[in-house]
C-alpha positions as CSV (number, residue, x, y, z in Angstrom):
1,X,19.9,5.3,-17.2
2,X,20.2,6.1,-13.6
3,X,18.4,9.7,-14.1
4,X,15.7,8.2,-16.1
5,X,15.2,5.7,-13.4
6,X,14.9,8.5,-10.9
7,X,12.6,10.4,-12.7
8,X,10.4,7.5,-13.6
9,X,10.3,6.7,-9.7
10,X,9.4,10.5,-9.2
11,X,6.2,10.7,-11.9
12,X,5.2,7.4,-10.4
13,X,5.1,8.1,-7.0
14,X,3.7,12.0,-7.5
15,X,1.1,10.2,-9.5
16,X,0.0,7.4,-7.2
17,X,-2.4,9.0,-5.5
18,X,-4.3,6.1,-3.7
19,X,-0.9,5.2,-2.5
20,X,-1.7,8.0,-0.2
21,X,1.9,8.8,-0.6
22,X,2.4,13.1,0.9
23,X,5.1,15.5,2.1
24,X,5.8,16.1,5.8
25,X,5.2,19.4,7.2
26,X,5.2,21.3,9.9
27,X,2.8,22.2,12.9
28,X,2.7,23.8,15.7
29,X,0.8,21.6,18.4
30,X,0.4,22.1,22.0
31,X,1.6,18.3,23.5
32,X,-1.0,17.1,26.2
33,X,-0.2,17.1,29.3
34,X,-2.6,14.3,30.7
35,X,-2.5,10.8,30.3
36,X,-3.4,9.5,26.5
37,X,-5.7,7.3,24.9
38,X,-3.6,5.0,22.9
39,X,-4.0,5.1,19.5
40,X,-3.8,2.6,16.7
41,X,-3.3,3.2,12.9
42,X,-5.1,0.9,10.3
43,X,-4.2,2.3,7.0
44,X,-5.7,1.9,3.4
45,X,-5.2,-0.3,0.4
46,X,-1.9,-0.4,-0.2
47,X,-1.1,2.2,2.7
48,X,1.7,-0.4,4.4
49,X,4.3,-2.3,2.9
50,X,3.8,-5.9,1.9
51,X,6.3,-8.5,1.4
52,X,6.9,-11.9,-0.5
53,X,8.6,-15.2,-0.9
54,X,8.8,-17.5,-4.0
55,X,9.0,-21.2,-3.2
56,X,9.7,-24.3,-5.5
57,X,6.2,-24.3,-6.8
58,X,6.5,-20.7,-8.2
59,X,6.0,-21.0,-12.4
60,X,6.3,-17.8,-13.6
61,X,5.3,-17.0,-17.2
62,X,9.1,-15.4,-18.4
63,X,12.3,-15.5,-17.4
64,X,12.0,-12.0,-15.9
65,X,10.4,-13.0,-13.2
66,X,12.9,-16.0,-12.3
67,X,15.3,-12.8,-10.5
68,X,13.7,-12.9,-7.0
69,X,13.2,-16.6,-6.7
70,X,15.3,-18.1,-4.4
71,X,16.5,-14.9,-3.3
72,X,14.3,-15.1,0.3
73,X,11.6,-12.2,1.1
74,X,11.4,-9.2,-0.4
75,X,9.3,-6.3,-0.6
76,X,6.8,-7.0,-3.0
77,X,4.3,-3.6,-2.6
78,X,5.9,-1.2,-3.3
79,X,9.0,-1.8,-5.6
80,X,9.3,0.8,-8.3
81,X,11.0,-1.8,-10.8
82,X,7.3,-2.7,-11.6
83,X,7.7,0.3,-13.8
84,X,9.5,-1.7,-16.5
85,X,6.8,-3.6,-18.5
86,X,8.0,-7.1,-18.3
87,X,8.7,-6.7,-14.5
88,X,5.4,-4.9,-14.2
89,X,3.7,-8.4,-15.8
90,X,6.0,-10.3,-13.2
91,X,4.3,-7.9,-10.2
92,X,1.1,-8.8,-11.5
93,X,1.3,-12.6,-11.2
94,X,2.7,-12.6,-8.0
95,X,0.2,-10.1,-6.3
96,X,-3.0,-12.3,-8.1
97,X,-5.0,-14.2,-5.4
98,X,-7.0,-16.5,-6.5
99,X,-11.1,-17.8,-5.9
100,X,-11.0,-21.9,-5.3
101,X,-15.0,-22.8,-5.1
102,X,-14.3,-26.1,-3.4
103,X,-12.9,-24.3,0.1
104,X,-15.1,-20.8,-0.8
105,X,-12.4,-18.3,-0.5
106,X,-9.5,-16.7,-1.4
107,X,-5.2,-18.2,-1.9
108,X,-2.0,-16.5,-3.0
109,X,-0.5,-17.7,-6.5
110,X,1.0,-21.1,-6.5
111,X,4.7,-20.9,-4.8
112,X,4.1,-17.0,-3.5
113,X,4.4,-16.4,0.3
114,X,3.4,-13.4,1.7
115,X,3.8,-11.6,5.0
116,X,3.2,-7.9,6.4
117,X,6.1,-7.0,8.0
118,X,6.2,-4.8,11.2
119,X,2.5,-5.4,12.8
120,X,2.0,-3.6,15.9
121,X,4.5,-1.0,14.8
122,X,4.0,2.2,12.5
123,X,6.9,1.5,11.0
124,X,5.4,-0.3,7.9
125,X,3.5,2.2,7.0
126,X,5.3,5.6,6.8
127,X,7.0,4.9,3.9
128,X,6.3,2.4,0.8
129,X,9.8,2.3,0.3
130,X,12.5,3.3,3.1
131,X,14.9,3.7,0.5
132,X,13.3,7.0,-1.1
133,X,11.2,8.2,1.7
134,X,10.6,11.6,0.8
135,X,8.9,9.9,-2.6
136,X,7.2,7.4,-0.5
137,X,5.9,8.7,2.7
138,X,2.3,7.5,3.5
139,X,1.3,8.0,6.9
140,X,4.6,9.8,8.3
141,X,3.3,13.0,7.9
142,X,0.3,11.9,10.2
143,X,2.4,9.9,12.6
144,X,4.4,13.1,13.0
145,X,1.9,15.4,14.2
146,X,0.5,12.7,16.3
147,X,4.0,12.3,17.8
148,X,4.0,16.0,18.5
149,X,0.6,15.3,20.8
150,X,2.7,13.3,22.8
151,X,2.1,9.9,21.4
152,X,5.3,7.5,20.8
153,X,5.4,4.0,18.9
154,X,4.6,1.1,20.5
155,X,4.1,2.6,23.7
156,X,0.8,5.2,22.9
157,X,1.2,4.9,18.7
158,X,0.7,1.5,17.1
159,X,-0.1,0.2,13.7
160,X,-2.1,-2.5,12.1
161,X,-0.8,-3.1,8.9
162,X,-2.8,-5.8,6.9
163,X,-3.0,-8.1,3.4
164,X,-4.9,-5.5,1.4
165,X,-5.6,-8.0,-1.3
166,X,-8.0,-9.5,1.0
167,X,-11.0,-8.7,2.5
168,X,-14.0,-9.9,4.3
169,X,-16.8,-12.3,3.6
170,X,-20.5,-12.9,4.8
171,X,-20.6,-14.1,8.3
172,X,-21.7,-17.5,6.4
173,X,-18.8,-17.7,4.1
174,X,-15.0,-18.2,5.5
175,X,-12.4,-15.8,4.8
176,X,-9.1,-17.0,6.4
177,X,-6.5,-14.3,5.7
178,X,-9.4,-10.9,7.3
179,X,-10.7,-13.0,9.5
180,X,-7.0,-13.6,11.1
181,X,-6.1,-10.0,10.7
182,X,-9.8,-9.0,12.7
183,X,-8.3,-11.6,15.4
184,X,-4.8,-10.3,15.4
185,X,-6.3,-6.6,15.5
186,X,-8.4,-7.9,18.3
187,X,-5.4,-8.7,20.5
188,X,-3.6,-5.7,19.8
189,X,-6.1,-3.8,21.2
190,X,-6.6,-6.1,24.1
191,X,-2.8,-5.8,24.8
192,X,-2.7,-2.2,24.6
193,X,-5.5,-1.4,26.5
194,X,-3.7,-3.9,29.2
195,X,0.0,-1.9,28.9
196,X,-1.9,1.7,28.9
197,X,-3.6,1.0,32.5
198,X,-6.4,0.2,30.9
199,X,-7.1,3.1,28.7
200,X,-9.2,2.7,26.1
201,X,-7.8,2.6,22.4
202,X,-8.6,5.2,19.7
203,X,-9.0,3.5,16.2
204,X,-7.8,6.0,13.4
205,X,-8.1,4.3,10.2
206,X,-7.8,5.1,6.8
207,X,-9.9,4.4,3.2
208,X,-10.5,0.5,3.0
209,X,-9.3,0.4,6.8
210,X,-12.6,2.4,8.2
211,X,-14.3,-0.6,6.5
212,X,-12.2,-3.7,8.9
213,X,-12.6,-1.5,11.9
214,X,-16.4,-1.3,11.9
215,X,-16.6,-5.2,10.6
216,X,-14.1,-6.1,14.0
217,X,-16.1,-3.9,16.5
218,X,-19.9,-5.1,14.9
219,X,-17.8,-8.8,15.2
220,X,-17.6,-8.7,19.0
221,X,-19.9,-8.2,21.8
222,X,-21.0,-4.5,22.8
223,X,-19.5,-4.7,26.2
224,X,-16.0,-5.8,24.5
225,X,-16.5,-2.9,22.0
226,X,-17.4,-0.6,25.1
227,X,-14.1,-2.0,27.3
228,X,-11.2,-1.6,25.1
229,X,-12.6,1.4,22.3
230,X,-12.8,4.8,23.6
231,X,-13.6,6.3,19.5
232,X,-13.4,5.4,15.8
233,X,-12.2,7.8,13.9
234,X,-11.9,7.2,9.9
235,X,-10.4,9.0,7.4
236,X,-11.8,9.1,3.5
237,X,-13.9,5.7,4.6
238,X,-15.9,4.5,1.3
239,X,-18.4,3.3,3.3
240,X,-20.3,2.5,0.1
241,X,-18.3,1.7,-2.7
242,X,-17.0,3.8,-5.6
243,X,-17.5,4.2,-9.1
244,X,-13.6,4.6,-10.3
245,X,-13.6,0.8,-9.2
246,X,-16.0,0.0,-11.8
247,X,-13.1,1.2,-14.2
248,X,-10.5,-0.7,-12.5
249,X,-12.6,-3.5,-13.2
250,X,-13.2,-2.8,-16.7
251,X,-10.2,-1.4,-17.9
252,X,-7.5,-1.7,-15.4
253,X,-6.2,1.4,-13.4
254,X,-2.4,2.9,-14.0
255,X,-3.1,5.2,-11.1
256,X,-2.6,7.8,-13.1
257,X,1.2,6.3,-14.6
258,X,1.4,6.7,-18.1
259,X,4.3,4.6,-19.0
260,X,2.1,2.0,-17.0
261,X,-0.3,-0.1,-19.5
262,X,-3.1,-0.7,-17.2
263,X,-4.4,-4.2,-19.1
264,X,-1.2,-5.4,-17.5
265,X,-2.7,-4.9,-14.2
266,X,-6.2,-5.2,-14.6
267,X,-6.5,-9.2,-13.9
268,X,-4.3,-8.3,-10.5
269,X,-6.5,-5.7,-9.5
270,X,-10.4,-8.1,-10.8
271,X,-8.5,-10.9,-8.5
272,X,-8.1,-8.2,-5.2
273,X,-11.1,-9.4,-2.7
274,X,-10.9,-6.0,-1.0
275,X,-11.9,-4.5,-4.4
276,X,-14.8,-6.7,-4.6
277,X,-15.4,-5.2,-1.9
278,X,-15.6,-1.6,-2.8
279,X,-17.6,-2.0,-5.9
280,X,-20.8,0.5,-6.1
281,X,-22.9,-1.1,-3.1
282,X,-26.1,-1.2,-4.2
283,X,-28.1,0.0,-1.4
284,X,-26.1,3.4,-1.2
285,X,-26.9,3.7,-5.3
286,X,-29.0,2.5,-6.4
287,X,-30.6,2.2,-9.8
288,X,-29.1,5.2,-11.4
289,X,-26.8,4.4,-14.7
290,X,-23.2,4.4,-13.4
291,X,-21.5,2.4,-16.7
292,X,-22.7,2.8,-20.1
293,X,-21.4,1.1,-22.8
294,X,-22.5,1.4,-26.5
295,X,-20.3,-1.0,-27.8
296,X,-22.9,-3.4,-26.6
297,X,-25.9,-1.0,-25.6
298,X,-26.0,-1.5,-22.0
299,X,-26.5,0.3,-19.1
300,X,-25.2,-1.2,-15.6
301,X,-26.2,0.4,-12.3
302,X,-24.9,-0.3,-8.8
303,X,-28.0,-3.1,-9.0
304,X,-26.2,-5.2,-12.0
305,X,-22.8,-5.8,-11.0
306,X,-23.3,-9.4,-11.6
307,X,-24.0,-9.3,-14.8
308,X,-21.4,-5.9,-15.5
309,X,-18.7,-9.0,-14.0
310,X,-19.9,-11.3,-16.9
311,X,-20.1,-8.5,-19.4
312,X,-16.2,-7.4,-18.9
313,X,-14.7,-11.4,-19.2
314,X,-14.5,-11.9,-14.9
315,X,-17.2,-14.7,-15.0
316,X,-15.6,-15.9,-12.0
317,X,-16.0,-13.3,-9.9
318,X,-19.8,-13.0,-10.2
319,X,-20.3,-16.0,-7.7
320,X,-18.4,-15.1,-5.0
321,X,-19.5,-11.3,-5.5
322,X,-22.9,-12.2,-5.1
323,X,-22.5,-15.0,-2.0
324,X,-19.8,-13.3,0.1
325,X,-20.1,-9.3,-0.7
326,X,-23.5,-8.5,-1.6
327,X,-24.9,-10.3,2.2
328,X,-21.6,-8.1,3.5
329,X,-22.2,-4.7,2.3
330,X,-26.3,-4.3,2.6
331,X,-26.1,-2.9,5.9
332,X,-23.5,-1.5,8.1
333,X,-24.6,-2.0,11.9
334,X,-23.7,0.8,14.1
335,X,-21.6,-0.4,16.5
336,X,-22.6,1.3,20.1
337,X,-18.7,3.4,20.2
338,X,-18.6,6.9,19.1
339,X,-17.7,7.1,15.4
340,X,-16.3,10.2,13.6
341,X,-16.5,10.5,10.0
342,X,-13.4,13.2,8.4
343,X,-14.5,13.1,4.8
344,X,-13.1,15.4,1.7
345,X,-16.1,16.9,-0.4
346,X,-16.0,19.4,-3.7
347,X,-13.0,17.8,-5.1
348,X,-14.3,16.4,-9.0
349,X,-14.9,12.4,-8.4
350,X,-15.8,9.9,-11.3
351,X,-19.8,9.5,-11.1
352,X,-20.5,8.3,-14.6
353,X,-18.6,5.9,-17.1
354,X,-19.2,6.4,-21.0
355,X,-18.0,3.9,-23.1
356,X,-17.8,4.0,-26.6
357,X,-17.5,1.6,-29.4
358,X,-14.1,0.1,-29.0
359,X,-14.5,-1.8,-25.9
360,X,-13.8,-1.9,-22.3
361,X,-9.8,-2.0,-23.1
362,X,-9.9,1.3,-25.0
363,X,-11.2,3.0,-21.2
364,X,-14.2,5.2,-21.1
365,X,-14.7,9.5,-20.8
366,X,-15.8,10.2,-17.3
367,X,-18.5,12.2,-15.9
368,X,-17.2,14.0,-12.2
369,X,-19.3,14.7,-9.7
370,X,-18.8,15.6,-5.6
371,X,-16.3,13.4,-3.4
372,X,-12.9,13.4,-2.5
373,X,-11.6,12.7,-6.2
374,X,-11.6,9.1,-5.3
375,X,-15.1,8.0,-3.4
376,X,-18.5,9.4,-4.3
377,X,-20.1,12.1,-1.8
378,X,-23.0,9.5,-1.2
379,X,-20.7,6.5,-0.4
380,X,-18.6,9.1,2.1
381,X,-22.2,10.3,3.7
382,X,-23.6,6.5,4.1
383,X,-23.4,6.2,7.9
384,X,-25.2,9.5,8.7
385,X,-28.2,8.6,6.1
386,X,-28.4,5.0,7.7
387,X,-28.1,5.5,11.0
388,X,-29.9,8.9,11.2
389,X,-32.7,9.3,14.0
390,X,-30.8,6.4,15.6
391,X,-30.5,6.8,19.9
392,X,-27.6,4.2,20.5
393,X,-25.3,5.4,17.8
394,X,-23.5,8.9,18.2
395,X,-21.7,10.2,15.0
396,X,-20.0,12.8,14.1
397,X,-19.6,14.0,10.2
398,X,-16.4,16.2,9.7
399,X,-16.2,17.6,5.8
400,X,-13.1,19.0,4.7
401,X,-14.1,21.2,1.5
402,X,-11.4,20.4,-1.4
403,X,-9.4,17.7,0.8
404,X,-8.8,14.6,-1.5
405,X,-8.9,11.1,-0.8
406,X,-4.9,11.0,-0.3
407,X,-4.3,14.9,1.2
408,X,-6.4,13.4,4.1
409,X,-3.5,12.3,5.6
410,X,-1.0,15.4,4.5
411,X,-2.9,18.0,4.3
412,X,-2.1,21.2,7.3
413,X,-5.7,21.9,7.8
414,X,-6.8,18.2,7.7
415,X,-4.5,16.6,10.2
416,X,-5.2,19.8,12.5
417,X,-8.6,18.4,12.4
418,X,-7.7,15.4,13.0
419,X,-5.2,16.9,16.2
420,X,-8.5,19.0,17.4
421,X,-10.5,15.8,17.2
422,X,-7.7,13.8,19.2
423,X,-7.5,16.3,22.0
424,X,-11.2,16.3,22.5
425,X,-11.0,12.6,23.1
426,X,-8.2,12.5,25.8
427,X,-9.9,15.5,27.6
428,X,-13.2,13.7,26.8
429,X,-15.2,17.1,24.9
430,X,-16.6,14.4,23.0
């Protein structure tokens, strides 16, 4: 039993590959010698650890799922015991958040807490789960080579770990849990600016983090931006959306698992604001056919997501989609700090959906096109089409030819890039 376990742990976590989970390696980098730009880390969905509490008002729906209540906080993402199907189920309901129309936004299920252990610190973030971190790293390998540069935790290296479930809303709409994290970013910086004489901070962020970087520097004056942010630098950013989201929506995502049924997931992953968030933005696509089904003859584009909710049973999620995303997501400001875009390109990405006459549930055939096997080429590109010609905005697009959404943050040639792109900065190149 034990060796089955530790192979299932193994094809899981070689298989998750928007757990952006890598091997370390070695580099040969020349440390800098002069003072350093502090940096701070904002990973992707599901890039940090997460952890939870069950309270009194926890109901769970089987007995499985009675084992951690009572039994104080424990990591919640990422526990490889989600692997065995009734556990997997319990995961599920504690991970839900739910929509409540009376206070417009999002809450954790009845009687689960939840925290994000280690903010200000890398440390929740180089490994999913300490306990087998050569399965599990995330951003060590890029932590590393940043550590050879010279850079040390919480001195010149820091981390913002967040609540991936959540997102952002509208500036209209509230949205307690990012909202808090923007503030709590927001005084990270402030502090490390303030402990690093004043130099300013370098955001390097990952995926879904590019995403909260931009919305906190667009969130606050131009003069703050241009006080405490030297540079954003994001990695893999799907500054438009993605199509493979439109089959987690549909059909549920495994990740790639396949002892994992991914209908056990799938009302998890509908409930996640953040991938609201990252559905197909309709501005980058348009009105070409990304979904069709002939089960019922339709054909859904970026343009009908509304009614593509309905159509797969998530009527509740067409409201808030439409009042709190759609106003978020149909332009992206520039923000007045020098942004540099690293982005994978040639690697086969889901562009079309086919599905055929047994439903959503039975999952479709895919059509691939350009991206980094996880975001569209388009969606990765969207900053330099929309802010092209601009004078106040300076950009930088970096592709990386056959670097996936994941080997961003692994890969040798990618985080030399990323090393080249850092030493620039602190000898001010660019």
């Amino acid at each position: 039993m034990k060796a089955l376990y530790l192979i299932t742990v193994l094809i899981l976590m070689v298989s998750l590959s928007s757990l952006h989970t890598c091997a370390s390696m070695s580099m040969t980098i020349t440390s800098l010698n002069s003072d350093l730009h502090p940096i701070i880390l904002i990973p992707g969905s599901g890039g940090n650890q997460l952890e939870a509490r069950l309270t009194s008002s926890y109901k769970p729906s089987s007995l499985f799922c009675y084992l951690r209540k009572g039994t104080g906080w424990f990591r919640m993402w990422f526990d490889p015991t989600v692997l065995v199907a009734p556990l997997t189920r319990c995961f599920a309901e504690r991970m839900m958040i739910y929509y409540h129309s009376e206070i417009d936004d999002y809450r954790n299920a009845p009687g689960v807490e939840t925290r994000v252990p280690y903010f200000g610190s890398v440390k929740g973030m180089l490994y999913l789960d300490p306990s087998l971190k050569h399965l599990t790293e995330c951003m060590a390998p890029l932590v590393s080579t940043l550590e050879e540069l010279g850079y040390k935790d919480n001195e010149t290296l820091f981390g913002a770990p967040y609540d991936f479930r959540y997102g952002l809303a509208a500036n209209s709409h509230p949205s307690k849990v990012g909202t808090q994290y923007l503030q709590d970013l927001k005084n990270l910086i402030e502090s490390v600016v303030a402990s690093n004489n004043g130099k300013q901070v370098i955001l390097v962020a990952h995926s879904l983090g590019g995403l909260f970087a931009l919305q906190l520097l667009n969130r606050n004056s131009l003069s703050w931006r241009r006080q405490f942010v030297k540079h954003l630098v994001t990695l893999s950013t799907p500054w438009g959306g993605t199509v493979q989201q439109m089959l987690t929506f549909a059909s549920g995502n495994a990740l790639g698992v396949p002892i994992v049924n991914p209908l056990l997931v799938r009302d998890e992953q509908r409930s996640s604001e953040s991938n609201q968030w990252l559905l197909p933005n309709p501005s980058v696509y348009g009105s070409r056919p990304l979904l069709i089904s002939a089960f019922n003859n339709k054909t859904y584009s970026a343009l009908d997501m509304p009614q593509f909710l309905e159509d797969i049973g998530f009527k509740e999620g067409v409201e808030p989609y439409k009042a709190r995303i759609l106003p978020l997501v149909e332009r992206l400001n520039e923000p007045g700090v020098t942004v540099t875009c690293l982005v994978g390109t040639n690697v086969e990405t889901p562009y079309r959906l086919k599905y055929g006459t047994g439903g959503f549930d039975a999952g479709p055939k895919v059509d691939y096109g350009d991206g980094d096997g996880t975001v569209n080429l388009i969606s990765l590109l969207r900053l330099e089409s929309e802010w092209s010609g601009s004078k106040n905005q300076v950009l930088d697009v970096v592709k990386l030819p056959g670097i996936s959404h994941s080997d961003i943050l692994k890969d040798k040639g990618a985080l030399a890039e990323i090393v080249k792109i850092v030493t620039e900065i602190n000898t001010d190149y660019i």
